[in-house]
C-alpha positions in Angstrom: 138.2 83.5 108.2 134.9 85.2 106.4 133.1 82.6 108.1 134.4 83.9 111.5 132.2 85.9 113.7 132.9 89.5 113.8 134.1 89.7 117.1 137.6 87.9 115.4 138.3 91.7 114.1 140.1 94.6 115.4 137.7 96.9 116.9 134.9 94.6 117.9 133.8 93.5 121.2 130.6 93.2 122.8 128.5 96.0 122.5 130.0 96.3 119.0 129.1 93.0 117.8 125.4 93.8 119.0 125.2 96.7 117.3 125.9 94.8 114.2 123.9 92.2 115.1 121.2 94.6 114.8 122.0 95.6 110.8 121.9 91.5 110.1 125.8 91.6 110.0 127.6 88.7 112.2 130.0 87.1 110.3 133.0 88.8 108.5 131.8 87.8 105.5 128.1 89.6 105.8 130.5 93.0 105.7 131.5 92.1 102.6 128.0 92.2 100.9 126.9 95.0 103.3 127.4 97.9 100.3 126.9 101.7 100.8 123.7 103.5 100.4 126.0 106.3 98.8 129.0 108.0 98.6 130.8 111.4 99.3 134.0 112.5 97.3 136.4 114.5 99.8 138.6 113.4 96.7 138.9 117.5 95.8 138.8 121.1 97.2 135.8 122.5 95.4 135.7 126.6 94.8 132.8 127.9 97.1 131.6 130.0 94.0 130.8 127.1 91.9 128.4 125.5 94.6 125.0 124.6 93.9 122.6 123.9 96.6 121.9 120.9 96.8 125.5 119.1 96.4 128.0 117.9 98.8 131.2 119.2 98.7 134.9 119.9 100.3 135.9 123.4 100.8 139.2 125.1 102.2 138.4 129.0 103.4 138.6 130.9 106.8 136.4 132.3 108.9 134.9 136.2 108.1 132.6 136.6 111.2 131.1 134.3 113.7 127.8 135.6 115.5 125.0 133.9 117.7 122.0 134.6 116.1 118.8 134.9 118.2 115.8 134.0 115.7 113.0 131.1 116.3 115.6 129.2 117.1 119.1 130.0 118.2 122.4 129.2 116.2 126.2 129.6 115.5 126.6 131.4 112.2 130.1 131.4 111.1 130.8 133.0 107.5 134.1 131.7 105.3 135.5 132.6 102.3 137.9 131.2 99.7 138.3 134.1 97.6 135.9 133.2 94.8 132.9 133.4 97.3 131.3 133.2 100.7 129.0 130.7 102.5 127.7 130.5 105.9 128.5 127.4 107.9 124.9 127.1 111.0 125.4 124.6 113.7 121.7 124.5 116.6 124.1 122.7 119.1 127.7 124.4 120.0 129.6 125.8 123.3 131.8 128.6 124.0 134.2 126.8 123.3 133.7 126.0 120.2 132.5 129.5 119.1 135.7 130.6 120.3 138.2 128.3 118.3 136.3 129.6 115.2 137.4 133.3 115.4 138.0 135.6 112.6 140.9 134.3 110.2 140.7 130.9 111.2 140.8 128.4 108.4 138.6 125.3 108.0 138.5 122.6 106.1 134.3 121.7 105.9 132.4 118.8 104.3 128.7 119.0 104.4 125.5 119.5 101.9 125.4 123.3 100.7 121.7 124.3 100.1 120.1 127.7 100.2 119.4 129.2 103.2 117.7 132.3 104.9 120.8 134.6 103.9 122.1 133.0 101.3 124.1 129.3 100.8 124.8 127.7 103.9 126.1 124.2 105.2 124.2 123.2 108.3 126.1 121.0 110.8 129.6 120.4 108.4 132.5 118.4 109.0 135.5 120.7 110.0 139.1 121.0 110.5 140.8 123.4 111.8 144.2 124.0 110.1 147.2 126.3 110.0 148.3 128.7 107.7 150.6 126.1 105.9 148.5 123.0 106.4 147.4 120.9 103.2 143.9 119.9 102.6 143.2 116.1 104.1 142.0 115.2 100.5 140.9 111.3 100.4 142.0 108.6 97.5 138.8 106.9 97.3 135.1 107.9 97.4 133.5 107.9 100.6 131.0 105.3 101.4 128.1 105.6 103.5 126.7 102.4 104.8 123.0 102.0 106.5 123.5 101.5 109.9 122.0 101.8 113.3 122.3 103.7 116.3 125.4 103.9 118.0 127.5 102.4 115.2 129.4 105.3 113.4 130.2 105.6 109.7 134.1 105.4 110.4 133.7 102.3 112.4 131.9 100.8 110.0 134.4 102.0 107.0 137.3 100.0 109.2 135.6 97.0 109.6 134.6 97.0 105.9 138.3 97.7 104.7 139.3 94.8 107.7 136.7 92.3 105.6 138.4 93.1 101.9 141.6 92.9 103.3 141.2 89.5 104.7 139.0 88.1 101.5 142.2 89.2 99.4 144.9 87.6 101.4 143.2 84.1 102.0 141.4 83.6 99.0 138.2 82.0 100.5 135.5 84.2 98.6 134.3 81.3 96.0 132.8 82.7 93.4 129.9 80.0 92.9 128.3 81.3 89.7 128.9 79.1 87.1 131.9 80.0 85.2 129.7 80.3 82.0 127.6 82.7 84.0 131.3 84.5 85.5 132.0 85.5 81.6 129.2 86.7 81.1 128.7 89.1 84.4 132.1 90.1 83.2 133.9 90.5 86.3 134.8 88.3 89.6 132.8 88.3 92.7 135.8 90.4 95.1 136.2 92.6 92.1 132.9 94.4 92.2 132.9 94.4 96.0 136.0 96.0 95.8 135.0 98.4 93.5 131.5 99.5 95.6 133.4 99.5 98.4 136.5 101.6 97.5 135.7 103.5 94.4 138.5 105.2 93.3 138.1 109.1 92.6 138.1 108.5 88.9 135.4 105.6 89.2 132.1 106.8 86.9 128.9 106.3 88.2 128.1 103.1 85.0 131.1 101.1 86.7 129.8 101.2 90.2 126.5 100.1 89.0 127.9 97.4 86.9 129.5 96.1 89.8 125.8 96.4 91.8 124.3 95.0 88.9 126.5 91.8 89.3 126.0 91.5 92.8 122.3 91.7 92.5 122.5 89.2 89.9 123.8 86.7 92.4 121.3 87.8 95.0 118.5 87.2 92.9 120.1 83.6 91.8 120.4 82.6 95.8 116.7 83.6 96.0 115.7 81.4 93.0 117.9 78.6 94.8 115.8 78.9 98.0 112.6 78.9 97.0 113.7 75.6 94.6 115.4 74.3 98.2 111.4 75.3 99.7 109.8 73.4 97.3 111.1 70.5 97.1 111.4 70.0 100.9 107.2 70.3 100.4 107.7 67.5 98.2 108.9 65.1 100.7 106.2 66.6 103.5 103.2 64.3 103.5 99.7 65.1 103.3 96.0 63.5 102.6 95.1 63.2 98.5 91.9 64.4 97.9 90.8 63.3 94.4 87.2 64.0 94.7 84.5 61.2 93.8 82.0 63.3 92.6 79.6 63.1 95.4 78.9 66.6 96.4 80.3 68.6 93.4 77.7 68.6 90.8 75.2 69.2 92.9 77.1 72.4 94.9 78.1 73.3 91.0 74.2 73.3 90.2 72.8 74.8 92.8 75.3 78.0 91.9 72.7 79.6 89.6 75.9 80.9 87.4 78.4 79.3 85.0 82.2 79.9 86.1 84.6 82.2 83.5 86.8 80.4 81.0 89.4 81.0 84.3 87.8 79.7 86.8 87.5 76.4 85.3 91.2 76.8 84.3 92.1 77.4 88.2 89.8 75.0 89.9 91.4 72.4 87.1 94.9 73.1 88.6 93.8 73.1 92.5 91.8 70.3 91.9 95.0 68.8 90.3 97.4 69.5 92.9 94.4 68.6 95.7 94.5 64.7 94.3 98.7 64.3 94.7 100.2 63.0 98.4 102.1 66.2 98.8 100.2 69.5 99.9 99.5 72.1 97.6 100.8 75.0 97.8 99.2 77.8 95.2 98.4 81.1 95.4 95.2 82.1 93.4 95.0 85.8 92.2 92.6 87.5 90.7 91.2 91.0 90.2 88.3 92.4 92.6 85.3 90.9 91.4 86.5 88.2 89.5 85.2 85.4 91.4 88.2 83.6 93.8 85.8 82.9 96.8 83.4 80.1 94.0 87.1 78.4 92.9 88.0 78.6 97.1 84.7 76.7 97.7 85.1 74.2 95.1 88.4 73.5 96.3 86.5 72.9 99.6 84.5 70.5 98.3 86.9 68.1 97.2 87.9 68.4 100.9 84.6 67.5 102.1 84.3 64.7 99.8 87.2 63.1 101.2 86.1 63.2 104.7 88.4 66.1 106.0 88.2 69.3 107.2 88.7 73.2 105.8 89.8 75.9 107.7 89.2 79.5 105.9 91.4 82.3 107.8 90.9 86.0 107.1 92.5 89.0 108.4 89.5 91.1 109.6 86.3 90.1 110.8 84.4 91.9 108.3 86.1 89.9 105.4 85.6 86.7 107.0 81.7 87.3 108.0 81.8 87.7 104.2 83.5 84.7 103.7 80.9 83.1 106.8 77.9 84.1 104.8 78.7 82.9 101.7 79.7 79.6 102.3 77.2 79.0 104.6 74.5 80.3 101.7 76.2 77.6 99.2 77.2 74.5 101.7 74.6 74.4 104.2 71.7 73.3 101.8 73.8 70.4 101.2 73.9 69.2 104.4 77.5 70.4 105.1 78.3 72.6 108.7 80.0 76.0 108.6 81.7 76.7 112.0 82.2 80.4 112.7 85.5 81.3 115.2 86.1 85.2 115.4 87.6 87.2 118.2 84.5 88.5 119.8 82.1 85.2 120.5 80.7 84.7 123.7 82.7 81.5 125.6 79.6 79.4 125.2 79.6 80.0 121.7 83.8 79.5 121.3 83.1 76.2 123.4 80.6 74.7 121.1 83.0 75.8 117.8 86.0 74.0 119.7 84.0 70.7 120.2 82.4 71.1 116.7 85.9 71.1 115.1 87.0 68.7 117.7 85.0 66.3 116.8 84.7 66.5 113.5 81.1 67.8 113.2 81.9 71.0 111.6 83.4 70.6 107.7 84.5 74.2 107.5 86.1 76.5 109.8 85.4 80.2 108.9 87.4 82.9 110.8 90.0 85.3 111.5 93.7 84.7 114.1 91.3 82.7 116.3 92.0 79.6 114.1 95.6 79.2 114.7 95.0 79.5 118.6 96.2 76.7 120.6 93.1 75.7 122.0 91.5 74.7 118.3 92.5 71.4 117.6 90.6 69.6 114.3 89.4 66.1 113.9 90.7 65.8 110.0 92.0 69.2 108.8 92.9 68.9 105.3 92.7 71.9 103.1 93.6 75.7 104.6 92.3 78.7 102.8 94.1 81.8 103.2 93.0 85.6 102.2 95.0 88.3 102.0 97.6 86.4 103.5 100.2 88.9 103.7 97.9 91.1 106.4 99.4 87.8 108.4 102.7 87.1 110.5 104.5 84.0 108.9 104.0 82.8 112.4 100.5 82.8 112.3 100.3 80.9 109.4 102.6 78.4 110.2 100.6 77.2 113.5 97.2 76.7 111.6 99.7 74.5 109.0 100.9 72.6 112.0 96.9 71.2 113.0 96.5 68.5 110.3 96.6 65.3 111.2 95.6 61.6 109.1 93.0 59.2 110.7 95.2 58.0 113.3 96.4 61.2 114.5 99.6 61.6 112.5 101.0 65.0 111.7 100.3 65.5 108.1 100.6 68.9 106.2 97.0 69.9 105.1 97.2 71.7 101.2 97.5 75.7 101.2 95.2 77.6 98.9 96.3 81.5 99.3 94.1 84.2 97.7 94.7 87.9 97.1 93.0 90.1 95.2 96.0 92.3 94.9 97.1 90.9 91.4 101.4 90.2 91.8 103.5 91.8 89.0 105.3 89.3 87.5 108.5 90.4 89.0 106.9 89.5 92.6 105.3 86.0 91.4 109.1 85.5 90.0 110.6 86.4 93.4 108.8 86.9 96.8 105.9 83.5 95.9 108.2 81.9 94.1 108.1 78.9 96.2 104.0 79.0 95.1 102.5 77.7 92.6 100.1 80.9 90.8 97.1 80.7 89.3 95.5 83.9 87.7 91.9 84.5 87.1 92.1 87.4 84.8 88.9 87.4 83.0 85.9 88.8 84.9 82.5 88.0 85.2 80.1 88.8 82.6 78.1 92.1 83.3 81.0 93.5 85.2 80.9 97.5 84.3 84.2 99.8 84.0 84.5 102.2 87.4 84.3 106.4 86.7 86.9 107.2 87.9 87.5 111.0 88.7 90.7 112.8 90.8 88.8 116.0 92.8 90.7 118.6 94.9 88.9 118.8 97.8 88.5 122.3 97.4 85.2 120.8 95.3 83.8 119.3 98.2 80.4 120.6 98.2 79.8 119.6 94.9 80.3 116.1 96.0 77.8 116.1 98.6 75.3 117.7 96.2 76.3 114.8 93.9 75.7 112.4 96.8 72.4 114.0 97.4 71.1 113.2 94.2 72.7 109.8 93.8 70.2 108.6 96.8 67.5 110.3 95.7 67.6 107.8 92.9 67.9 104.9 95.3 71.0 104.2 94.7 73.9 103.7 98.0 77.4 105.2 98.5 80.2 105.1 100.4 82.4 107.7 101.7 85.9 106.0 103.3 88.0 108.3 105.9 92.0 107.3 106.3 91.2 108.1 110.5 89.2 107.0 113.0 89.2 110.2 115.2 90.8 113.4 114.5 94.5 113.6 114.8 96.9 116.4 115.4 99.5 114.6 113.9 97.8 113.6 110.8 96.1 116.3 108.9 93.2 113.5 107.2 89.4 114.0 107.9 88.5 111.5 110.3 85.3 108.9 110.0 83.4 110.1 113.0 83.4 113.7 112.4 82.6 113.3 108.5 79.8 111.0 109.6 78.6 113.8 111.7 78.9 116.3 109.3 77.2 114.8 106.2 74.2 114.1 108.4 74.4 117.0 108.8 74.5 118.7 105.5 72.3 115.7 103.9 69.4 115.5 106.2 67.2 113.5 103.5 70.4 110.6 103.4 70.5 108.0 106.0 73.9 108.2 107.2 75.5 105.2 108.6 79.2 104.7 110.3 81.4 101.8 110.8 85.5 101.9 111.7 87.9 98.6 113.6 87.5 100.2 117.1 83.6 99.8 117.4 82.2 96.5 118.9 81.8 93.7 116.4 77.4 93.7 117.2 77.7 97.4 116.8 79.3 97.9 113.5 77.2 94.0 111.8 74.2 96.0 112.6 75.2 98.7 110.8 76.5 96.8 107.9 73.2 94.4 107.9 71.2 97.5 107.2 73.5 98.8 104.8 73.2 95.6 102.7 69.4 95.7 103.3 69.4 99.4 101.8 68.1 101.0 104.8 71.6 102.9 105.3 72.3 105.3 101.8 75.8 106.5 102.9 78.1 104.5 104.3 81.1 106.2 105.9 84.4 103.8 106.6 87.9 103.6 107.4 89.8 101.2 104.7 88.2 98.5 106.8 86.0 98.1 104.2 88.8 97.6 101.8 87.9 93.8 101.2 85.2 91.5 102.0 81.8 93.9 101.6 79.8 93.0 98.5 76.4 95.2 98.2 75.1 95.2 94.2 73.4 98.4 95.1 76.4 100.5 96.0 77.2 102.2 92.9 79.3 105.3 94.1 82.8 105.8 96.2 84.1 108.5 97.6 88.0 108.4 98.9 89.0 111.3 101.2 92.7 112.0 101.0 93.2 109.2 98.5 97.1 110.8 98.2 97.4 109.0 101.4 96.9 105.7 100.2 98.5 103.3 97.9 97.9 102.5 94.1 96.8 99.0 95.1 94.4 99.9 98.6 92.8 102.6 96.4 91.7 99.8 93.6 90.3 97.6 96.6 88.5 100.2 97.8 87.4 101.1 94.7 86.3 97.7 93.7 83.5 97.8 96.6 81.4 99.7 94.1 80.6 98.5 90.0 79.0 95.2 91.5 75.4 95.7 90.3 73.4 96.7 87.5 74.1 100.3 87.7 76.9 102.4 86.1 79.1 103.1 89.3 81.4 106.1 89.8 84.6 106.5 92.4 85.9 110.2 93.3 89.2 110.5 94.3 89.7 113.6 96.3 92.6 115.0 97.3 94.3 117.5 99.7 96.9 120.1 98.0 99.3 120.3 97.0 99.9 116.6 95.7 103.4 115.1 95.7 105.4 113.6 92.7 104.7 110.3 93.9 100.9 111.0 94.8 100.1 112.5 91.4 101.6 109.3 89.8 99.2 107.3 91.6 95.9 109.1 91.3 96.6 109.6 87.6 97.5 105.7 87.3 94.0 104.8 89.1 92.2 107.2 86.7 93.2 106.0 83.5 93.4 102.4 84.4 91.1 99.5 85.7 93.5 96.5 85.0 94.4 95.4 88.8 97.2 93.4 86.8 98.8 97.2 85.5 98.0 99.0 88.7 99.5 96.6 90.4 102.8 96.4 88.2 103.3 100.3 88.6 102.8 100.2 92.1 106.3 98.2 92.8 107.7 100.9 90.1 107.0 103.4 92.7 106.6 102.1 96.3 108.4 99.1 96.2 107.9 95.4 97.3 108.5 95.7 100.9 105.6 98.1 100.9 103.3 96.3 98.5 103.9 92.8 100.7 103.9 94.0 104.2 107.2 92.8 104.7 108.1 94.4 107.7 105.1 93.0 109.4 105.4 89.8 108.4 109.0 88.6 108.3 109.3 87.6 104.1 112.4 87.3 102.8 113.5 91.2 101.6 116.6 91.7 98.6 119.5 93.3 100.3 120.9 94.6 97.2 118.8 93.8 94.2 115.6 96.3 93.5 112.9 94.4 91.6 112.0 97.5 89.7 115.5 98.2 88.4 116.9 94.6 88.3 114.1 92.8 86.7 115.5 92.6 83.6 118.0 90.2 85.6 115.2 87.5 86.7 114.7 85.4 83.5 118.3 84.7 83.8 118.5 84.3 87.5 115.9 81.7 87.3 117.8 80.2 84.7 121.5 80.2 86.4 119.5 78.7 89.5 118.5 76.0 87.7 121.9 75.0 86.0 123.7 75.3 89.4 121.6 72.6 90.7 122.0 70.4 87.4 125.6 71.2 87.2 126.7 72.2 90.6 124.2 71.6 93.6 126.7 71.9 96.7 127.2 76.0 95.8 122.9 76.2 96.1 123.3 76.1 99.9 126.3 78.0 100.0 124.7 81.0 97.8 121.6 80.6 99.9 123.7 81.2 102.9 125.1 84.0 101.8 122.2 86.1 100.9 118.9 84.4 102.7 121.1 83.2 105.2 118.0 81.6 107.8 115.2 83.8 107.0 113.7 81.1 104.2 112.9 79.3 107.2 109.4 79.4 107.4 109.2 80.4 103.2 106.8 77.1 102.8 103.7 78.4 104.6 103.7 81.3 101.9 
């Protein structure tokens, strides 16, 4: 019956079942483990005198006075009293009608928020019931709940088909509980217990035995995502792709002609690609590291082992200024060994597309360089065997699954070619544990030698021209800045200083600077002209958008400037930041804000100051924004926890890894069934990262 589509229930037909559709709910079970966001207790009469704004509450009075009021916007303001105090009930949208059945000495039973108004405490848009004289007060039993939900689909049906979905798991028995029964006794209660318990708290229910009952069902949410990414992994293991052992051949002379020895972990990482790069199977690793600590050297050694063994590297970026970076620098470092860097962006002219396609076609190029031209249909490659990813989650799961899709062996066999991922957003370990679990990690967390700790200072931008004076004498010494705008072009909507017209303006003020401007919408020869004489030091001030945030690398830059940095995240601000502190020079990044700063914004800002660990910065940011935000999950399609919260829960993981384990030792046909249950189909496309 669980395993019934929801259309088997009372209440539910077709435009129904496509509402629910919509909130990921289509069997009866999926209402089971659909929990409330909240909860409202209608379980009591509360005096009116004792409200405080802010709360939600049941009252029982009749009505003083209704009037129309006629301010800046008009309303229906009814007054009620209980006898220990008054509050105004405001509705925007009414009739005659219903001003009328709310005369003077009618009484009402009202739920709704009371929070301080213009005349006093008010309750905008309540609940009501009108009752007689000798009418009781339609308490309820239970709590409340309030369920997310979508347009169309009310709380009340929702509550129905929630109490139809308990009803039916407590009469036929066919909610297993699939934990281990070690693991049961010590989550200390059953599975239809706590789903009983969020669903239909009773009155008396305190607040630490609802969240025990979350805390249990997050448990088993983060055990089904263990078992899936396990499931992911070792369906990798029975894909097929090309070894690549290396013989030598091309790496000591590409390690030579570096003019730099790599950190203690870089050789550590390269070790494990290199590793994984010799097995049948492909690779699948993600490589983090910090900005600057050198990913893009253990990404081209990793490329050489490809070209050793005869096959083909594809290196896919998400903007066309990170992979010209990437274009550049592998051409500087392969092409003086004889090896061919193809370029494929967006922009080329169709000759110059043509010639790419036949390069790759026929083998002639080694390494592919670009951005979402590479998975296009239209590229085929002779021998791809090694993809290279940046940033990948700036990429839909899609996308990366086509370029997966292009490798063939030497007779034109499918074969998977090994994944190499690289971010230099560092994943808290709670992330690594969870969302790239099905991925090997390697962490480079030891930086270059020379490497300088960033100024970092949080400005009101009340200080402004201070700033510019600073930038003034900054280029005077020869040194280069950046100043990085959230907008494009001035917005109504948005109240954030936008690229052009700060461009404008600091030419303006700082005739003696060469100001220079690049942003996404300009043409690609437009804005590489403007970034070629930026890196030649003919441009002193650089003003961006955050498309700078990765890929530019100019020694000479020692100074950032980030207008309305409370816009931005913890971990954006620390790429941006890491564009300066490459050089020889002590480098310095201003923070300025607009007041006043949020909660949340203060965090942040005072988290960037006082830290330059990406590691840290990156930890706190899921504390306060979340993964979703942090991986671009609604972009890209990963796998989201519908219950669990990685902040809260993590204290859960170490055993959830370890109860996933057990259950396939000790009982493997529950992993599919748990994975069902909470991934349902949306691991499908988890093995392309």
């Amino acid at each position: 019956m669980l395993q019934d589509s929801v259309k088997s229930l009372r209440g539910v037909g077709a435009k129904v079942a496509e509402r629910l559709e919509r909130i990921g709910i289509t069997q009866v079970q999926d209402l089971l483990f659909h929990l409330p966001l909240r909860y409202e207790d209608r379980t009591r009469v509360s005096p009116i005198g004792g409200l405080v704004s802010g709360t939600y509450a049941l009252i029982d009075a009749h009505v003083e006075v209704a009037e129309v009021k006629h301010g800046r916007r008009r309303s229906l303001l009814v007054r009620v009293a209980d006898g220990t105090g008054h509050i105004d009930l405001r509705f925007f949208h009414f009739g005659s009608t219903q001003k009328q059945a709310l005369g003077r000495g009618t009484r009402l039973q009202c739920y709704g928020e009371a929070r301080r108004g213009p005349l006093g405490m008010e309750i905008v848009h309540p609940e009501y019931l009108v009752l007689k004289a000798d009418d009781p007060v339609q308490v309820e039993t239970h709590l409340t709940p309030v369920y997310p939900t979508t347009e169309g689909l009310h709380q009340a049906s929702l509550r129905r088909l929630c109490e139809q979905a308990l009803r039916f798991a407590q009469a036929d028995g066919s909610l297993q509980n699939l934990l281990p029964a070690t693991v049961q006794a010590q989550a200390g209660r059953e599975l239809l217990d706590a789903l009983r318990q969020l669903h239909h708290p009773d009155s008396g229910t305190e607040r630490k035995a609802l969240e025990r009952a979350r805390r249990r069902l997050s448990f088993e949410e983060m055990v089904a995502h263990q078992l899936s990414h396990l499931a992911v992994k070792a369906q990798a293991r029975e894909r097929r792709s090309n070894a690549l052992p290396g013989n030598g051949s091309l790496e000591s002379g590409f390690r030579d002609s570096l003019g730099f020895e790599l950190t203690g972990a870089q050789q550590r990482v390269v070790s494990e690609i290199h590793a994984d790069l010799a097995r049948n199977f492909p690779m699948y690793r993600l490589v983090q590291g910090d900005v600057g600590s050198g990913k893009t050297v253990v990404a081209a050694l990793a490329a050489v082992r490809a070209i050793e063994a005869g096959k083909q590297t594809a290196i896919m970026a998400p903007t066309e200024l990170l992979a010209e970076q990437h274009l550049r620098q592998f051409t500087h470092w392969f092409e003086p060994h004889g090896t061919c860097v193809a370029w494929l962006g967006g922009k080329q002219t169709a000759r110059a597309r043509r010639d790419t396609l036949d390069a790759l076609a026929s083998g002639q190029s080694a390494i592919a360089v670009g951005t979402h031209a590479l998975f296009q249909d239209a590229v085929q490659f002779a021998r791809l065997g090694l993809v290279i990813i940046d940033e990948q989650h700036r990429f839909g799961v899609h996308q990366r699954h086509a370029l997966l899709n292009k490798g063939v062996d030497d007779a034109g066999a499918a074969l998977a070619p090994h994944q190499l991922i690289m971010t230099a957003t560092p994943i808290p370990r709670t992330l690594a544990m969870t969302s790239y679990a099905h991925l090997d990690v390697s962490s480079i967390d030891e930086l270059p030698p020379g490497r300088q700790a960033i100024d970092t200072a949080v400005l009101p931008e009340s200080r402004r021209p201070e700033i510019v004076e600073h930038i003034a004498a900054a280029c005077a010494s020869g040194q280069q800045a950046y100043w990085v705008c959230p907008l494009i072009e001035e917005s109504e909507v948005v109240e954030a200083e936008a690229a052009e017209a700060t461009a404008q303006a600091l030419a303006e003020a700082l005739p003696a600077v060469r100001v220079g401007l690049v942003h996404g919408r300009m043409k690609h020869a437009d804005r590489d002209i403007v970034m070629t004489e930026f890196r030649a030091g003919e441009i002193d001030l650089l003003v961006a958008t955050t498309v700078i945030e990765v890929g530019v690398d100019v020694p000479n830059s020692s100074l950032m400037i980030i207008e309305n940095a409370e816009r931005l995240g913890l971990s954006q601000l620390h790429q941006l930041r890491g564009r300066v502190g490459r050089g020889a020079r002590k480098s310095a990044c201003l923070l300025v804000y607009k007041a006043p700063l949020s909660r949340l914004a203060r965090a942040r800002l005072g988290m960037l100051r006082d830290s330059s660990d990406g590691f840290e910065i990156a930890a706190k940011d899921l504390e306060l924004r979340g993964p979703g935000e942090i991986l671009g999950t609604r972009q890209t399609g990963d796998v989201q926890m519908r219950i669990a919260d990685l902040a809260r829960d993590h204290d859960l993981l170490d055993d959830a890894v370890e109860t996933a384990q057990t259950i396939i030792r000790e009982c493997p046909a529950n992993a599919p069934l748990l994975v069902q249950r909470w991934v349902g189909n949306a691991v499908a496309y988890a093995d392309v990262g």
